[in-house]
C-alpha positions in Angstrom: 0.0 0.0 0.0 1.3 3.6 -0.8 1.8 5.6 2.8 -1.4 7.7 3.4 0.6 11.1 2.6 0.8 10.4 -1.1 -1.9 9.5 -4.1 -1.7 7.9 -7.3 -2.8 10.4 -10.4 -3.8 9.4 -13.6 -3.4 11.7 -16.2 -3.9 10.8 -20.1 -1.4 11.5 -21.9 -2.4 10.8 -25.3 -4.4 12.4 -28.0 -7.9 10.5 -28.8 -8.0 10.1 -32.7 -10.4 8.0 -35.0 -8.8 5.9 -37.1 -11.4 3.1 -37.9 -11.0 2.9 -41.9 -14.7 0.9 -43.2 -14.8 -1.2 -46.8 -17.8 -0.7 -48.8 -19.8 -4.2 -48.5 -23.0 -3.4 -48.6 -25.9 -0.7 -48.3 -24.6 1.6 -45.9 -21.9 4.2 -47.3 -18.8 3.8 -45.2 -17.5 7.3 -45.8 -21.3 8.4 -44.1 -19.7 6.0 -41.0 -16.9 7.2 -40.9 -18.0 10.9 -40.9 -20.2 9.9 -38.3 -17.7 8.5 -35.5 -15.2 11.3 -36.5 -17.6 13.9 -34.8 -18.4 11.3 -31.8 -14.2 11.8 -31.4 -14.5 15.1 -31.6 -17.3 15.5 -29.5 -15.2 13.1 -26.9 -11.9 15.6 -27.2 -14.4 18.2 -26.1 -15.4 16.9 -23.0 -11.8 15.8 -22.4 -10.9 19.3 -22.7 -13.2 20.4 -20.0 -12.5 17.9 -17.7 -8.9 18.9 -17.7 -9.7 22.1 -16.9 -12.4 21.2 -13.9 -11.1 21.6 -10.2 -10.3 17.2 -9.3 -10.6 15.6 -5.7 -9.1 12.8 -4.6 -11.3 9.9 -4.9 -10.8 9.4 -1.3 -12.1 13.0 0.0 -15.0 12.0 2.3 -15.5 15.8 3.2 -16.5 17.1 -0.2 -20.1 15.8 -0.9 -20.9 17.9 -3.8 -18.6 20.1 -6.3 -21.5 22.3 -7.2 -21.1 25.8 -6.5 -23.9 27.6 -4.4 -26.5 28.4 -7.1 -27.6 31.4 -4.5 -24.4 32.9 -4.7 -24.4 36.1 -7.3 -20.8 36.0 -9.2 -18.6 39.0 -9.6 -15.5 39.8 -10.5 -13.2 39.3 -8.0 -14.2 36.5 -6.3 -12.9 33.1 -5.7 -13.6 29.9 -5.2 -13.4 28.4 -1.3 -14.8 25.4 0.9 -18.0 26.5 2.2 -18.6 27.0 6.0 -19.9 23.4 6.2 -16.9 22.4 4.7 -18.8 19.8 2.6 -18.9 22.0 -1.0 -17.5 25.2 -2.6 -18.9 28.9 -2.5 -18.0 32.0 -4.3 -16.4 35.0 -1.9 -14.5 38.7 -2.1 -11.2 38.6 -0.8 -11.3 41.4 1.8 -9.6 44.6 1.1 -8.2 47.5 2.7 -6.9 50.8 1.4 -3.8 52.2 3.1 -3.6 56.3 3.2 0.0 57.2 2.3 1.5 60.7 3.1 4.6 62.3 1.6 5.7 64.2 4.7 9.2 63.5 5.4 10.8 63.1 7.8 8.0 60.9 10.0 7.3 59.0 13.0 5.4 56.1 12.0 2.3 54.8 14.3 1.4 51.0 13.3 -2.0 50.6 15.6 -2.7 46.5 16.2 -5.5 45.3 14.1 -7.3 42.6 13.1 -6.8 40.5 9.7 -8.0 42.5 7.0 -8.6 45.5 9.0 -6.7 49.4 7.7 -3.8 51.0 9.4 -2.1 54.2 8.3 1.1 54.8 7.3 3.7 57.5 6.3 6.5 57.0 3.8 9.1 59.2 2.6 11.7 56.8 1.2 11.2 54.4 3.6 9.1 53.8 7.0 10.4 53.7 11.0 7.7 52.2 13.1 6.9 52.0 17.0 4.4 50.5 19.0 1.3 52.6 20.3 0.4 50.1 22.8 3.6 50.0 25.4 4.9 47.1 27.0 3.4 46.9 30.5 4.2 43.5 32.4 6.0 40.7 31.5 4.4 38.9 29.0 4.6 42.0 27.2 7.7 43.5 28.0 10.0 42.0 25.3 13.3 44.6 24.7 13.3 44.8 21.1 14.7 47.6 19.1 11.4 49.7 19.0 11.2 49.0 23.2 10.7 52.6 24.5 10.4 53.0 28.0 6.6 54.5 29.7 6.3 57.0 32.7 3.1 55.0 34.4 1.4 56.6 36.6 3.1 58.2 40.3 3.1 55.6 42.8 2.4 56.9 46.7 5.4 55.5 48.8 4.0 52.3 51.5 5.5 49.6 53.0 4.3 48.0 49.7 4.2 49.8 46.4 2.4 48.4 43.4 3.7 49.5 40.1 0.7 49.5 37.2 1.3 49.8 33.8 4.6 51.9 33.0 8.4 51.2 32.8 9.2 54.3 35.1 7.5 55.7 38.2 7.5 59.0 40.1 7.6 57.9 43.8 5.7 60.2 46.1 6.3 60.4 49.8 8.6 59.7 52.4 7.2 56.0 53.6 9.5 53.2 53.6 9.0 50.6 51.1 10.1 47.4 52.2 8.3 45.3 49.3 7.1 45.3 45.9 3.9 43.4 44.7 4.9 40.8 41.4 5.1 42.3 38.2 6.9 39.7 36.2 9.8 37.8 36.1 12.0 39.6 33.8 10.3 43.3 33.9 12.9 46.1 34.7 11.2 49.1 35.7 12.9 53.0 37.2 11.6 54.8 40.0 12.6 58.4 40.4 12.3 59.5 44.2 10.4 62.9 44.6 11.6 62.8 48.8 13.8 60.8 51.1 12.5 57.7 52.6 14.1 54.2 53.1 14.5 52.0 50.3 14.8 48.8 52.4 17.3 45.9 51.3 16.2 42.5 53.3 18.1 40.5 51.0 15.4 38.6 50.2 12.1 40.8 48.3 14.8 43.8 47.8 18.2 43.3 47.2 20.4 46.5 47.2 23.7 46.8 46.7 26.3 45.9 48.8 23.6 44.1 51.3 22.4 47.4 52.2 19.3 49.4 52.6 19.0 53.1 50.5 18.5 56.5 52.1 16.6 58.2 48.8 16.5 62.2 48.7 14.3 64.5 45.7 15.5 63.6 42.6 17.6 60.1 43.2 16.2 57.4 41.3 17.1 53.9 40.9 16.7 50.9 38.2 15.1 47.7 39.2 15.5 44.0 37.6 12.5 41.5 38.9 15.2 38.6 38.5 12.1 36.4 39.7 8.5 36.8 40.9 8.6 39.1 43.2 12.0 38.9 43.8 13.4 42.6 42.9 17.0 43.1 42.5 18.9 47.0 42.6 21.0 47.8 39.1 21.6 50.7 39.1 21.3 54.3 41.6 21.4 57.6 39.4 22.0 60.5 42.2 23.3 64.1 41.9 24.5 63.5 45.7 28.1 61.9 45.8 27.3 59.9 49.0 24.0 58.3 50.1 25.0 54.9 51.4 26.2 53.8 54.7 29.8 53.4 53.4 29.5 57.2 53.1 32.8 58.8 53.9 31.3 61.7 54.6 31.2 61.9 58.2 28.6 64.7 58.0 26.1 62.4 56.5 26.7 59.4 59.1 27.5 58.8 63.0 30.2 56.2 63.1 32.3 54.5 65.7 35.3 52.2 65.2 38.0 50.8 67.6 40.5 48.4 66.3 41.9 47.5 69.8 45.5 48.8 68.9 47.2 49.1 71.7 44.4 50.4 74.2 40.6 50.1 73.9 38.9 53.5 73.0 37.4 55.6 76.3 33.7 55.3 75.0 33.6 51.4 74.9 32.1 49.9 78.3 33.0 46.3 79.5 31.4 44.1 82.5 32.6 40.7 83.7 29.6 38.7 85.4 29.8 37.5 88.8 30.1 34.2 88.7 34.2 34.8 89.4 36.1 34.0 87.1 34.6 36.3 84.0 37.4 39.0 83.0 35.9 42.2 81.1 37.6 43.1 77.7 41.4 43.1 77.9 43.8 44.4 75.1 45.8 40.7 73.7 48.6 41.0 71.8 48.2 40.6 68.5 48.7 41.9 65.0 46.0 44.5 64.4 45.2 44.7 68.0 42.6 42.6 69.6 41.0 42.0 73.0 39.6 38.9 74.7 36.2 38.8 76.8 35.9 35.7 79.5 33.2 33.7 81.0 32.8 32.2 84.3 33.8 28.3 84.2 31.2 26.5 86.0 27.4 27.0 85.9 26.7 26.3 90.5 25.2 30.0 89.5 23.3 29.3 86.8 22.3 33.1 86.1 23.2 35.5 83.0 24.6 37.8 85.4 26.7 35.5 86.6 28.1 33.7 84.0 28.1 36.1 81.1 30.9 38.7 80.3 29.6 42.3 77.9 31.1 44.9 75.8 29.3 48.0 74.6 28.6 51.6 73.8 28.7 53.5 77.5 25.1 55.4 76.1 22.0 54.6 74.1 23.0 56.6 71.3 21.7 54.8 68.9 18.3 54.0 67.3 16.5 52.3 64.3 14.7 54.9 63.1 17.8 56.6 62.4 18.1 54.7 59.3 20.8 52.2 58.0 21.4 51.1 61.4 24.8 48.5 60.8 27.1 47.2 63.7 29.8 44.8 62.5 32.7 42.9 64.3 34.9 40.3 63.5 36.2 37.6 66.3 36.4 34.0 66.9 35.1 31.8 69.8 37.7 29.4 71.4 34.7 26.9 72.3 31.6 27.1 70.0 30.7 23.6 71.7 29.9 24.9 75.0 29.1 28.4 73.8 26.2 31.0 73.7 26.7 34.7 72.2 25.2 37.5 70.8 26.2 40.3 68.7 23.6 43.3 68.0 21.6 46.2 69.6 20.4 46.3 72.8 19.0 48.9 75.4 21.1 48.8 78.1 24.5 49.2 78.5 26.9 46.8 79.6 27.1 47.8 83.4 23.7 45.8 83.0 24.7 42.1 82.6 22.5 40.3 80.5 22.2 38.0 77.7 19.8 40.3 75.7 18.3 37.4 73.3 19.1 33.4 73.1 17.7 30.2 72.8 15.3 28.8 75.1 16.5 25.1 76.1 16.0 22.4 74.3 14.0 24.2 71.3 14.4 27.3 69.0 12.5 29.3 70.0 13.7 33.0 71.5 13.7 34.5 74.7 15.1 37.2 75.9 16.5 39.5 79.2 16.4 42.8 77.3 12.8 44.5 76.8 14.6 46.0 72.8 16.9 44.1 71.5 18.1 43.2 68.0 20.9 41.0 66.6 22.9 38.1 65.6 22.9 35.1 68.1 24.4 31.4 69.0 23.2 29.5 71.5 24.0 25.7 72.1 21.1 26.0 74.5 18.7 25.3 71.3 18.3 22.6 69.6 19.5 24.0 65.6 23.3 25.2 66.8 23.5 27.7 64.0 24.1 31.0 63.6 20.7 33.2 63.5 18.9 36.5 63.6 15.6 38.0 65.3 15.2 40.2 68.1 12.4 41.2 70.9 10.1 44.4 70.3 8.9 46.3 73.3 8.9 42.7 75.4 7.2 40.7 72.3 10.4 37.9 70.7 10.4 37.4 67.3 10.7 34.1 65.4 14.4 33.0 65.3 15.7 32.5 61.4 18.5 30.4 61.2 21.7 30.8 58.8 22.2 26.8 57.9 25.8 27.1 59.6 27.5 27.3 62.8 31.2 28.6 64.0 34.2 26.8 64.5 36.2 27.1 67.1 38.9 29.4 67.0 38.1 30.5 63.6 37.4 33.9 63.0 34.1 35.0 61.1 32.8 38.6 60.2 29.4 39.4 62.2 26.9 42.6 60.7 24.1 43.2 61.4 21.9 45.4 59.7 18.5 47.4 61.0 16.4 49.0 58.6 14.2 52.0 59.8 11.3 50.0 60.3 13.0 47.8 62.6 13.7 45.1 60.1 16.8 42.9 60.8 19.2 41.4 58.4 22.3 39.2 60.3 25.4 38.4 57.8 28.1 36.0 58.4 31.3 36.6 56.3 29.4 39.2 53.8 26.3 36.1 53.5 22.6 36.9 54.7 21.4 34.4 57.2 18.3 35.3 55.2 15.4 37.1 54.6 14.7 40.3 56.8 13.1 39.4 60.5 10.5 42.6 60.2 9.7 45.1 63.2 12.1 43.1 65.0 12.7 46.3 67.8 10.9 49.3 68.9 12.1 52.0 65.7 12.2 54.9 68.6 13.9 52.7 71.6 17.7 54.0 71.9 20.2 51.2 71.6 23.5 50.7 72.0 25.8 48.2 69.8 27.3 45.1 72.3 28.8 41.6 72.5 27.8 38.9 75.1 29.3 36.1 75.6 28.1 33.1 77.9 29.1 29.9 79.1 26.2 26.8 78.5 28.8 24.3 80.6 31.4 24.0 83.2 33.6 25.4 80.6 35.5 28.8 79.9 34.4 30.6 76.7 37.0 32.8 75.5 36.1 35.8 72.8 38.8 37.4 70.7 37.6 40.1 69.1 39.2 42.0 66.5 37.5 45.2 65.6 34.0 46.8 66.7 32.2 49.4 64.2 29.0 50.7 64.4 27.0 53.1 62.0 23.9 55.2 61.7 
């Protein structure tokens, strides 16, 4: 059998003639027969003829049931032959038709409006044509960079903790309220938003992620490029701002309160350091070492099992600091000699270290957070839990937040950089060697509660835990 996808055509491919030649044997005249069958040839190469030129289907068409054209239909000129609507004959029909306008102006910007098959659009020429869209590219299905992509002012978007951007490629931001989210657009949509006041553009390393981990202070006329790199997942490219300095690396000490020590030789007037009382906790001491360092201790047994007694701080000697200052960061850098035995936190807290207390940590035997300090915000470790892993979360006006865990842990004597980061809304971001523990802990701490940067160190067992610490910078 021949495969469906083909047929066999017969075509005849020679000319009919008559050629019967008749003998004169009785009454009828031959040449009269002769005559005769000639024409019934003739009349047979005219019916040939027309069948050649008739529209064939295959034998094996079970569609078609008739070739006769609608009788109804009124022919003229123009009009072709197509399957009817049935699909089960032919009709007659107009091709549709469309008359373009043309226009010699030169030069010209070309509009091309989207229509439907066989319905007008204008056009200009002058030598030849340019076109761009009239309908612009507003989400992500859409939003396709091509070389006629033009970017679309949408319409000005009110700053809140959540902004939704409608159709548009750029925004006008309004307002000084923090945005700490943006609602999904589309994976893949890039969008600008041009700040018309300052507020807090707030990195969480998660929904936003600015650059260098940390959270924008906008002013009138900054604006900044954003990449969805996922849904919902927005991404900083690019900051455009007539200031020189806006970010918390701002060397411009005008523009930011900083403190630093780096331990060399002496430890700076303004840093405060308590041993507990359990006997023998030592308060910060300068070590020898390159770069300058100094050591907090712990007590070595737990017969006073109290924070007071067992744990060892270093802070600020005032509350000079807040969240709602904006771009809150403390950072340190040290290394624990025991992590096994081991509970510390690094962070915010509102009392100084005269106060002995461990201001967050595990409660034992699960992860959850407790806390001595009423405002507190940070970076912890506590073997007390049950996930020994570094984490972040803090307690707000008395109320503990969730603890979110990094996936790793110290080692001892191995020195890791702590930051940690508070947004003005009280959000917290830890970061362990320049990596987020993860997404922002929100309104982790009272915004308005002054704070002061510390470390606190604890013992969990009948062990010392020793500290070296390395440096100790804070900045608002």
């Amino acid at each position: 059998a021949i495969p469906s996808t083909e047929a066999i055509v017969i075509i005849r491919g020679l000319t009919i003639e008559q050629q019967t030649d008749l003998e004169n044997r009785g009454a009828y005249n031959p040449e009269t027969l002769e005559t005769q069958l000639d024409k019934i040839v003739v009349v047979q190469l005219q019916q040939q003829e027309e069948i050649d030129r008739c529209l064939k289907i295959q034998k094996s068409e079970a569609t078609i049931t008739s070739t006769v054209v609608n009788v109804d239909d009124i022919y003229t000129a123009g009009e072709h032959l197509k399957v009817s609507s049935a699909g089960t004959g032919f009709d007659m029909s107009t091709p549709a038709t469309t008359d373009g306008s043309a226009s010699d102006a030169s030069p010209a910007d070309i509009s091309i409006s989207a229509a439907a098959s066989g319905s007008g659009a204008n056009y200009s020429r002058s030598d030849h044509v340019h076109t761009i869209p009239v309908t612009i590219p507003t989400t992500s299905g859409e939003n396709t960079f091509t070389e006629s992509n033009i970017w679309f002012k949408g319409s000005d978007v009110a700053s809140s903790a959540t902004i939704t951007l409608l159709a548009g490629n750029w925004f006008d931001i309004t307002g000084t309220t923090d945005i700490t989210d943006i609602t999904t657009v589309g994976a893949g949509f890039f969008c600008l938003l041009h700040f018309d006041a300052a507020l807090v553009f707030t990195h969480d390393g998660d929904d936003i992620i600015c650059p260098g981990g940390q959270s924008i202070t906008t002013h009138a006329g900054m604006e900044i490029v954003l990449h969805e790199h996922s849904a919902g997942k927005w991404r900083v490219v690019g900051v455009m701002d007539s200031v020189a300095v806006h970010r918390s690396q701002a060397a411009d000490l005008t523009r930011k309160v900083t403190f630093f020590d780096d331990f060399i030789g002496t430890i700076s007037t303004p840093i405060s350091s308590t041993a507990g009382s359990g006997g023998q906790n030592e308060a910060a001491t300068i070590a020898a070492a390159d770069g300058g360092t100094v050591t907090l201790k712990t007590d070595d047994d737990i017969d006073v099992d109290t924070h007071a007694a067992v744990c060892t701080t270093m802070s600020l000697d005032t509350l000079d600091w807040s969240a709602d200052q904006g771009g809150l960061i403390f950072e340190t850098r040290l290394k624990i000699n025991d992590v096994s035995e081991a509970g510390i936190f690094v962070g915010f807290t509102d009392a100084v270290s005269t106060t002995v207390e461990f201001p967050i940590y595990k409660t034992t035997g699960a992860d959850t957070i407790d806390s001595d300090a009423t405002n507190a915000v940070g970076i912890g470790y506590d073997i007390d839990g049950t996930t020994d892993e570094w984490f972040h979360g803090g307690v707000k006006a008395g109320t503990d937040t969730a603890a979110r865990h990094s996936g790793t842990s110290p080692s001892d004597n191995t020195y890791v950089t702590l930051r940690v980061e508070v947004d003005s809304s009280g959000g917290v971001v830890g970061y362990i060697d320049n990596t987020a523990i993860g997404a922002s802990t929100a309104s982790a701490v009272t915004t308005t509660t002054a704070l002061t940067p510390c470390i606190v160190i604890g013992n969990r067992t009948a062990t010392q835990i020793i500290v070296t610490i390395d440096y100790f910078w804070v900045q608002a």
